[in-house]
N, CA, C and O atoms as a printed pandas DataFrame, in Angstrom:
     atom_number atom_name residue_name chain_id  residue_number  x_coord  y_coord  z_coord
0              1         N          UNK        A               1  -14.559   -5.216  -61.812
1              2        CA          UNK        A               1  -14.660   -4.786  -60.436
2              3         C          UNK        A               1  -13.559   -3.776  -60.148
3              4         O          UNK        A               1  -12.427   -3.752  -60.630
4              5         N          UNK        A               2  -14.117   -2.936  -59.256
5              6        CA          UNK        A               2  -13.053   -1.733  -58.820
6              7         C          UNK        A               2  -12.067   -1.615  -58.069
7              8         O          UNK        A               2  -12.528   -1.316  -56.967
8              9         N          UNK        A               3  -10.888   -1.680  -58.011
9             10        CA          UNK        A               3  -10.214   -1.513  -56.890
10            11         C          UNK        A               3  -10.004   -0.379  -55.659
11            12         O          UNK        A               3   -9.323    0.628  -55.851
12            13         N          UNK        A               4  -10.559   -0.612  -54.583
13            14        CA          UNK        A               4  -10.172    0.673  -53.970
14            15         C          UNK        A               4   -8.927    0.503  -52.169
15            16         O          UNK        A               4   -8.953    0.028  -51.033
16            17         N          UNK        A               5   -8.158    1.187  -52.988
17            18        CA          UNK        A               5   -6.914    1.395  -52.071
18            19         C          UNK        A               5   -7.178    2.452  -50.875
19            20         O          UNK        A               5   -7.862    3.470  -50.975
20            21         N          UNK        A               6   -6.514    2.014  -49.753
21            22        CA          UNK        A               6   -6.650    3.519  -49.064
22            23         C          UNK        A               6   -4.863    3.817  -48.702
23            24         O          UNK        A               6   -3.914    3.037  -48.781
24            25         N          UNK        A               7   -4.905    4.956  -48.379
25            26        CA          UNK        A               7   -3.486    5.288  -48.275
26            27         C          UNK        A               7   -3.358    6.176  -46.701
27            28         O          UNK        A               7   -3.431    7.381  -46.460
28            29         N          UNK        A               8   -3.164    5.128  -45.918
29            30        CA          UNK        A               8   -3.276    5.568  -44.440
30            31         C          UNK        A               8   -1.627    5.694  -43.772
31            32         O          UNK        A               8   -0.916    4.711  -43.563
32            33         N          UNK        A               9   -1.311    6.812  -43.560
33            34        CA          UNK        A               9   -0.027    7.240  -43.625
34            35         C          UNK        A               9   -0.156    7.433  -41.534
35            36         O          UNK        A               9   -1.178    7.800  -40.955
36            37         N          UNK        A              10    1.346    7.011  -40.756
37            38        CA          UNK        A              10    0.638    7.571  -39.423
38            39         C          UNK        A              10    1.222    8.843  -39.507
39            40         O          UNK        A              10    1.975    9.415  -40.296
40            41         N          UNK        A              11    0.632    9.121  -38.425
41            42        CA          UNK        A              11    0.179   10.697  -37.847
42            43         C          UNK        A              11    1.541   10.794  -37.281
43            44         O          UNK        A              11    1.987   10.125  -36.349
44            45         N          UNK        A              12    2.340   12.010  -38.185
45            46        CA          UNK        A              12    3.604   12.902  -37.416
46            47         C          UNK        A              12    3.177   13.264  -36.405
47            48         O          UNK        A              12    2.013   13.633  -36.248
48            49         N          UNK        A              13    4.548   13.201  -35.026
49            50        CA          UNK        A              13    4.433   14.120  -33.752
50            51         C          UNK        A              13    4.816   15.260  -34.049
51            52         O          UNK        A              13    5.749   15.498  -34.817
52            53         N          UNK        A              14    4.210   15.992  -33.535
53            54        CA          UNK        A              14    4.519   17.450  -33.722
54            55         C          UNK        A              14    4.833   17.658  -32.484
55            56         O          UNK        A              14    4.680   16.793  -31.621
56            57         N          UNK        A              15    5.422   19.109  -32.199
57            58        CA          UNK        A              15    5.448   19.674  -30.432
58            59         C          UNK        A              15    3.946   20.169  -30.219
59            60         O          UNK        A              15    3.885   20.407  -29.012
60            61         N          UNK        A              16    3.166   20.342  -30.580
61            62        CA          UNK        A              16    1.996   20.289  -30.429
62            63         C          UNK        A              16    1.570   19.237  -29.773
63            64         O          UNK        A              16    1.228   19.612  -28.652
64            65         N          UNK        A              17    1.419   18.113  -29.907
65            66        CA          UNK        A              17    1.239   16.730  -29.590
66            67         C          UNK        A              17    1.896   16.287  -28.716
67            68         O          UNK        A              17    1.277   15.719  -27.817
68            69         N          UNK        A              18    3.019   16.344  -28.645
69            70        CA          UNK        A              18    4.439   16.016  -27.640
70            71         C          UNK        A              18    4.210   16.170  -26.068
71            72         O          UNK        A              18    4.439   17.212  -25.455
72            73         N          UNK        A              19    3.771   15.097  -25.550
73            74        CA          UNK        A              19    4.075   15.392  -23.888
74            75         C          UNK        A              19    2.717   15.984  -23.341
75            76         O          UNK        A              19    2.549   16.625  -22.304
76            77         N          UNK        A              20    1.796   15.613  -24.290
77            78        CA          UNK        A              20    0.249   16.253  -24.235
78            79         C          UNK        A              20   -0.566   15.063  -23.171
79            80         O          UNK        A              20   -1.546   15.551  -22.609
80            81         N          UNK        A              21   -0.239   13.328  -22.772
81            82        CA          UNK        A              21   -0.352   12.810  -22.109
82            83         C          UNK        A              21    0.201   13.302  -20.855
83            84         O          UNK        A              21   -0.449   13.355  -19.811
84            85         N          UNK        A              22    1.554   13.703  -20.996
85            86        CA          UNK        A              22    2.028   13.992  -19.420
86            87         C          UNK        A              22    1.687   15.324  -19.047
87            88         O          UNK        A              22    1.806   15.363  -17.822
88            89         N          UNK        A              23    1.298   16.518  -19.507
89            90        CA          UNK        A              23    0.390   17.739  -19.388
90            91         C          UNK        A              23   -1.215   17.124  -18.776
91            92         O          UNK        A              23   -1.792   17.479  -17.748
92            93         N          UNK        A              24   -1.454   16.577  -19.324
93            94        CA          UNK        A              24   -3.077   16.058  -18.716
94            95         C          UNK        A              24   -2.852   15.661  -17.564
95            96         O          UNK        A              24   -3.479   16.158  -16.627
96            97         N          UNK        A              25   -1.708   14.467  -17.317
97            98        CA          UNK        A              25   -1.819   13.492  -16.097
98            99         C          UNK        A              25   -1.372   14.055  -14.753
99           100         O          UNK        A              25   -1.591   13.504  -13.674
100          101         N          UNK        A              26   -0.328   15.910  -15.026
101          102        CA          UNK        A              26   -0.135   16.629  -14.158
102          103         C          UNK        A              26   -1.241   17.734  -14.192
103          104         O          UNK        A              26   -1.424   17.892  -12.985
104          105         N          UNK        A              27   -1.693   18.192  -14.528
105          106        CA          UNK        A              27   -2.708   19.090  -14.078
106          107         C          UNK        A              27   -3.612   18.317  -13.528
107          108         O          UNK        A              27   -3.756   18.624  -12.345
108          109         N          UNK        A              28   -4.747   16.855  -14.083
109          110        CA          UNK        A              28   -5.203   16.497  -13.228
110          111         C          UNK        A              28   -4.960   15.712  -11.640
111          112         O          UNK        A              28   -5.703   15.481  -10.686
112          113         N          UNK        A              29   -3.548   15.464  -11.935
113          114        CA          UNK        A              29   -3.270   15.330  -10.838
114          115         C          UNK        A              29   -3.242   16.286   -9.045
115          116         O          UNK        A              29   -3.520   16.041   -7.871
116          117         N          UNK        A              30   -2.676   17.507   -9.945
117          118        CA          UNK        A              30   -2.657   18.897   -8.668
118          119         C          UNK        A              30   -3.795   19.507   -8.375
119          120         O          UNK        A              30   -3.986   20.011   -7.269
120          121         N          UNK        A              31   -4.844   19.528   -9.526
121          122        CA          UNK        A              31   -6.335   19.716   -9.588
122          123         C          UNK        A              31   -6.994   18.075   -8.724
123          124         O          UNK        A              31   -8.109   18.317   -8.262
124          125         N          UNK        A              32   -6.774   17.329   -8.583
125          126        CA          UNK        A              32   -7.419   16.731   -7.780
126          127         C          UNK        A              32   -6.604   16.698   -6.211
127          128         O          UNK        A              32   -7.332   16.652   -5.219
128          129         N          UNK        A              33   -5.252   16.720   -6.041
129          130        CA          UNK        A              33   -4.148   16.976   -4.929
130          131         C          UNK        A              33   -5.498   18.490   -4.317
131          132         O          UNK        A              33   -6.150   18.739   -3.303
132          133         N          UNK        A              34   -5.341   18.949   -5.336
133          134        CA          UNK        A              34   -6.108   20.284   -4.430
134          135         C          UNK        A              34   -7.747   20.527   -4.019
135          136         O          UNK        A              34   -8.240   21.283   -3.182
136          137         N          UNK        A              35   -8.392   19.543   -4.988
137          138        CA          UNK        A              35   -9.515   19.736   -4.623
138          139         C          UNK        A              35   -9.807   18.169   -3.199
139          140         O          UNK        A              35  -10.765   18.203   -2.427
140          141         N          UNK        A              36   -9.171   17.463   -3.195
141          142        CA          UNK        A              36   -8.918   16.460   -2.163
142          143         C          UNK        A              36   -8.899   17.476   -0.683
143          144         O          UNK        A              36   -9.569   17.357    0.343
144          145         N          UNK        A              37   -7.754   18.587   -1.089
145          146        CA          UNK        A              37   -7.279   19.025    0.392
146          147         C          UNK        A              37   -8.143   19.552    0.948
147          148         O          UNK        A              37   -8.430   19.464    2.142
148          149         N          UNK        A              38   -8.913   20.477   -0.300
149          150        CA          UNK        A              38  -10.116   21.548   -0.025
150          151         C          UNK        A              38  -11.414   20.642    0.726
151          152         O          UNK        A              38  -12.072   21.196    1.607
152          153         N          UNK        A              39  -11.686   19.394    0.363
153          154        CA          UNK        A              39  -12.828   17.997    0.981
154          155         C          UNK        A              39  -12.477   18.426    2.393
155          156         O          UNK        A              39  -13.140   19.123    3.162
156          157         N          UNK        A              40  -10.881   17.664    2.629
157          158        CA          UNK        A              40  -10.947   17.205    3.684
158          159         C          UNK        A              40  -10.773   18.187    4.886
159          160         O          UNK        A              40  -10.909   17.818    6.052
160          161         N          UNK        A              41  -10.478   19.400    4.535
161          162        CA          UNK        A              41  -10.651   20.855    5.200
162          163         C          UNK        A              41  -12.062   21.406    5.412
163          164         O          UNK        A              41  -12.212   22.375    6.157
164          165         N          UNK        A              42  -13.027   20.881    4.841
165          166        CA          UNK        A              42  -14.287   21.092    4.875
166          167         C          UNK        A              42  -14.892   20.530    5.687
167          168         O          UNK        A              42  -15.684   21.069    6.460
168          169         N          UNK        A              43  -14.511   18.887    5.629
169          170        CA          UNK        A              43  -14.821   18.010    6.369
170          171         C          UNK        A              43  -14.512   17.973    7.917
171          172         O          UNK        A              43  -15.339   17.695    8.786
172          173         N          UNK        A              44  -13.070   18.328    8.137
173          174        CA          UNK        A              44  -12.982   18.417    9.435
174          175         C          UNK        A              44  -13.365   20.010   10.154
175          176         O          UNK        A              44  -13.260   20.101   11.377
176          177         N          UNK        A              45  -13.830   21.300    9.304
177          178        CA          UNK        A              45  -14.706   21.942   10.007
178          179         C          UNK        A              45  -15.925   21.473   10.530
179          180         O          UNK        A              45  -16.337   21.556   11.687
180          181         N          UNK        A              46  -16.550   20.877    9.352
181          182        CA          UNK        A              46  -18.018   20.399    9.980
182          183         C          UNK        A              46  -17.957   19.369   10.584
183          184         O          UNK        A              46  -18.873   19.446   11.404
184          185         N          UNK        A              47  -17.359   18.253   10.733
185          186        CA          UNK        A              47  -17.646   17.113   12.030
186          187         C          UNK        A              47  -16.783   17.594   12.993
187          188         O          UNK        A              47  -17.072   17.174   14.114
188          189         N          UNK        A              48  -15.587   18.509   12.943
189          190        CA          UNK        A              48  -14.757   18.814   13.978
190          191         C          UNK        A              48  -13.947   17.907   14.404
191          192         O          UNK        A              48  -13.357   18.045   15.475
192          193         N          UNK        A              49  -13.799   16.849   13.635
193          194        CA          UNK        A              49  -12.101   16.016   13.695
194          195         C          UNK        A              49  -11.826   15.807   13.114
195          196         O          UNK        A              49  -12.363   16.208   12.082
196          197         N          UNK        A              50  -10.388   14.721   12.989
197          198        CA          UNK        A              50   -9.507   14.466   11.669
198          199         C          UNK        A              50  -10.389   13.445   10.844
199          200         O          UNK        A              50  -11.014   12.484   11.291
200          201         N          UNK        A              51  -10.301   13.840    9.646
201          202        CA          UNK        A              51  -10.729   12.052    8.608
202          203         C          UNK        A              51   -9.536   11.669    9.152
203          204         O          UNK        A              51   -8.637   12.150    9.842
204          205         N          UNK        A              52   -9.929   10.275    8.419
205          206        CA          UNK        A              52   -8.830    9.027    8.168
206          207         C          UNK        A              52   -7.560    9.702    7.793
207          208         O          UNK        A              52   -7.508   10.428    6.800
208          209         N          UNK        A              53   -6.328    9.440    8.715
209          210        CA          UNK        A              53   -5.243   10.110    8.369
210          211         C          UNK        A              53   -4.601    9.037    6.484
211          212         O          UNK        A              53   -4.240    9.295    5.335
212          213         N          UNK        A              54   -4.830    7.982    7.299
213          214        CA          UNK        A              54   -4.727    6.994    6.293
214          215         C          UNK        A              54   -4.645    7.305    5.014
215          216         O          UNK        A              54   -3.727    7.365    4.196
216          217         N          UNK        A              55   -6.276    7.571    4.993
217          218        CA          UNK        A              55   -6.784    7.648    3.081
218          219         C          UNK        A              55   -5.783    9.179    2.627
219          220         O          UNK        A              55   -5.120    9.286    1.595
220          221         N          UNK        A              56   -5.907   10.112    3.586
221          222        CA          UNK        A              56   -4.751   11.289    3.019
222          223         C          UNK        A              56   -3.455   11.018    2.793
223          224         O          UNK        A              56   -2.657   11.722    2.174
224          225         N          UNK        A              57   -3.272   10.027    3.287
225          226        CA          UNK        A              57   -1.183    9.547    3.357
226          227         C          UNK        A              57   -1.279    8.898    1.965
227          228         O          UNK        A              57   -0.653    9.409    1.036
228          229         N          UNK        A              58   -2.043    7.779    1.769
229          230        CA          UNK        A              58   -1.966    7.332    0.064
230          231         C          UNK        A              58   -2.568    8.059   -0.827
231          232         O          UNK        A              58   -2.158    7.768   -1.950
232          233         N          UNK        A              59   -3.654    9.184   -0.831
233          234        CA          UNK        A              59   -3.726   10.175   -1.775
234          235         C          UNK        A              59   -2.600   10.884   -1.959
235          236         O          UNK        A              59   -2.366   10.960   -3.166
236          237         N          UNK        A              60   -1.923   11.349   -1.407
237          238        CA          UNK        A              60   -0.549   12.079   -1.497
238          239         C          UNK        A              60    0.567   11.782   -2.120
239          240         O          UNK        A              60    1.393   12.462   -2.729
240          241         N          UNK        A              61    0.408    9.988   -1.731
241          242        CA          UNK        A              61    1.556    8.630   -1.996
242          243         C          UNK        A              61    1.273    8.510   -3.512
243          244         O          UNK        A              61    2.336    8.432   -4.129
244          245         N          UNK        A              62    0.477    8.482   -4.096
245          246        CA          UNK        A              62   -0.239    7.719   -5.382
246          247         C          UNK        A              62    0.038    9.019   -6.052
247          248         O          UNK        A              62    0.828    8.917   -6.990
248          249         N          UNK        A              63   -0.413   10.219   -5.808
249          250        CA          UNK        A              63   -0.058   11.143   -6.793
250          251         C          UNK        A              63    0.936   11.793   -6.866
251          252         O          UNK        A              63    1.234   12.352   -7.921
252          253         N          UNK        A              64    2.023   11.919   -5.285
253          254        CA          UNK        A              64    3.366   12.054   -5.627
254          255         C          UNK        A              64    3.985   11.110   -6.517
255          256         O          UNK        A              64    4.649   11.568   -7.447
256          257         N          UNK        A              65    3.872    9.844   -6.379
257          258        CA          UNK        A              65    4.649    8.819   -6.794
258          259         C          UNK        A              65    4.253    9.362   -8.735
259          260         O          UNK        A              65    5.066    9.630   -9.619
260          261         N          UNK        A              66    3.349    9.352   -8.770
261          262        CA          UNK        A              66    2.840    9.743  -10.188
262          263         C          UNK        A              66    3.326   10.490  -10.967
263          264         O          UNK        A              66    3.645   10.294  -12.139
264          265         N          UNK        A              67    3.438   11.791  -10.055
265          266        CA          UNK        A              67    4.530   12.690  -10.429
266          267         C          UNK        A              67    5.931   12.743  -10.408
267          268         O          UNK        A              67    6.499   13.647  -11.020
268          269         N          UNK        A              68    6.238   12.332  -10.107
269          270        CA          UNK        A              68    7.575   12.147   -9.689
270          271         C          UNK        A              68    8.217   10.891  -11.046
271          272         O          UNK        A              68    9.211   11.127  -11.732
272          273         N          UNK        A              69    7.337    9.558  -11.167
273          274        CA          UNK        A              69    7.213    8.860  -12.335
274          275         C          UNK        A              69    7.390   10.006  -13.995
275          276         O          UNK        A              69    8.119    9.870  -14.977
276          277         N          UNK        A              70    6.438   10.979  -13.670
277          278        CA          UNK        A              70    6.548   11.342  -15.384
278          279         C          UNK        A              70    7.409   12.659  -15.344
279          280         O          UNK        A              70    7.361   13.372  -16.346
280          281         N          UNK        A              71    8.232   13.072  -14.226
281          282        CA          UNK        A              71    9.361   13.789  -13.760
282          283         C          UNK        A              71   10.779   12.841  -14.346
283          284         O          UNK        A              71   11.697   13.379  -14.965
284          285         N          UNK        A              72   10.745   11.468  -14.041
285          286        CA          UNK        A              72   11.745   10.231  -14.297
286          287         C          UNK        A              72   11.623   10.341  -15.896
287          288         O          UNK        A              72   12.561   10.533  -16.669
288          289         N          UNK        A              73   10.516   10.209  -16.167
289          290        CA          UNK        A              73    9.910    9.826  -17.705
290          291         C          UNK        A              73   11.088   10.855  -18.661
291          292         O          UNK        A              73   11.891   10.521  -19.532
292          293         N          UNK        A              74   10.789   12.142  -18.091
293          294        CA          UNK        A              74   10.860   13.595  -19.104
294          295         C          UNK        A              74   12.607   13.205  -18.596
295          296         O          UNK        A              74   13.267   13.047  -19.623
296          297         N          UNK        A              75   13.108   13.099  -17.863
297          298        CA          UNK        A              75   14.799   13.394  -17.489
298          299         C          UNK        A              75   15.212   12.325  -18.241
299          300         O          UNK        A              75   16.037   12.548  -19.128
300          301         N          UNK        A              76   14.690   10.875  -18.019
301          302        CA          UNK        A              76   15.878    9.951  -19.175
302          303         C          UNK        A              76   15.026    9.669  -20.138
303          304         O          UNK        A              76   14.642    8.500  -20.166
304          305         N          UNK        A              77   14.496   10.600  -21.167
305          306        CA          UNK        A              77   14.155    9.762  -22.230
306          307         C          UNK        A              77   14.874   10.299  -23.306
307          308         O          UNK        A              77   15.231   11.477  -23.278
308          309         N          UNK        A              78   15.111    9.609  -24.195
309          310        CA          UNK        A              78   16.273    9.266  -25.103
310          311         C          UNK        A              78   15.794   10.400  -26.377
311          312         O          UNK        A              78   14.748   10.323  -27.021
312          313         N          UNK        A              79   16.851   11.434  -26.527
313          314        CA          UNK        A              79   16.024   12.496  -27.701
314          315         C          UNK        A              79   16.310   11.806  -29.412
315          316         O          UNK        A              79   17.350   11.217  -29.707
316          317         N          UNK        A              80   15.548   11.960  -30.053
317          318        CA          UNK        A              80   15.722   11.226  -31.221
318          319         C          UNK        A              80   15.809   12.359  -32.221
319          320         O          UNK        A              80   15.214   13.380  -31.877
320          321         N          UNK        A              81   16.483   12.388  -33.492
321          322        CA          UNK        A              81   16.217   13.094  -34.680
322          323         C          UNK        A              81   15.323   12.978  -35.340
323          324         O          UNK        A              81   14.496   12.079  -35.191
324          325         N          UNK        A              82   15.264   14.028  -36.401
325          326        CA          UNK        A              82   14.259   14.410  -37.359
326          327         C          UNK        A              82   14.239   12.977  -38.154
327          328         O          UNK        A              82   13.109   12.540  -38.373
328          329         N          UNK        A              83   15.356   12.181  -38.619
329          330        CA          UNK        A              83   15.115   11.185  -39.549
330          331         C          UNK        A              83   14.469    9.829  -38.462
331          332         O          UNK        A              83   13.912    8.876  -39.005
332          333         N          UNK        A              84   14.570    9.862  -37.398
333          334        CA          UNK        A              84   14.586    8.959  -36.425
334          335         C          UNK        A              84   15.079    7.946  -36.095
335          336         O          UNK        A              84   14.484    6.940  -35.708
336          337         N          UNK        A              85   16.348    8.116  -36.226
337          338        CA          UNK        A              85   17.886    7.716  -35.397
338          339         C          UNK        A              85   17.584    8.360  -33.941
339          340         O          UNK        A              85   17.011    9.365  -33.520
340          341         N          UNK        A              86   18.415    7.023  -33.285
341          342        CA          UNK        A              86   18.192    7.632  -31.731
342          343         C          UNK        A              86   19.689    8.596  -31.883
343          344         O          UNK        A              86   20.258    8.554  -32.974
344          345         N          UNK        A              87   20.246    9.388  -30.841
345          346        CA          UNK        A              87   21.569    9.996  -30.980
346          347         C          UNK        A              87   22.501    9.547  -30.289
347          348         O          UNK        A              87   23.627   10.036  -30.381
C-alpha cells in the first residue's frame, strides 16, 4: 500500500494581504455611511419630513464606532519581525 503525504505549509502575509480585512470594513463602511445619507435625503424630499431621527443617530453610532475601532486596531498593534519575534 502507498503512502501519500501532503505537505501543507501556511500561507505567508505579505503587504499585499496585510490590513486587506480593515480596507474592506472601511470602504464598506463610508459606501454604505453614504449611500444611507443619499436614502434618507430622498426620502425626506418625497414624503416632505424627517425619517426617524433615531435610526440615523445609530447608523452613524455603529459605523463611527467601527471606525474608530479599526483606527484603535492600526495605532496599538504590536509590529513584529521578519523572524517573528515581537520587538
Amino acid at each position: 500500500m502507498q503512502e501519500i503525504t501532503l505537505n501543507i505549509k501556511p500561507k505567508k502575509v505579505t503587504k499585499k494581504t496585510k490590513g486587506h480585512f480593515g480596507r474592506c470594513v472601511l470602504i464598506f463602511s463610508f459606501s454604505f455611511i453614504t449611500l444611507y445619507t443619499l436614502w434618507v435625503m430622498w426620502e425626506q424630499h418625497r414624503i416632505g419630513s424627517e425619517p426617524v431621527p433615531t435610526l440615523t443617530q445609530w447608523v452613524y453610532s455603529f459605523w463611527g464606532i467601527e471606525v474608530i475601532m479599526l483606527c484603535l486596531k492600526r495605532i496599538f498593534a504590536k509590529p513584529i519581525e521578519n523572524n517573528g519575534e515581537e520587538v
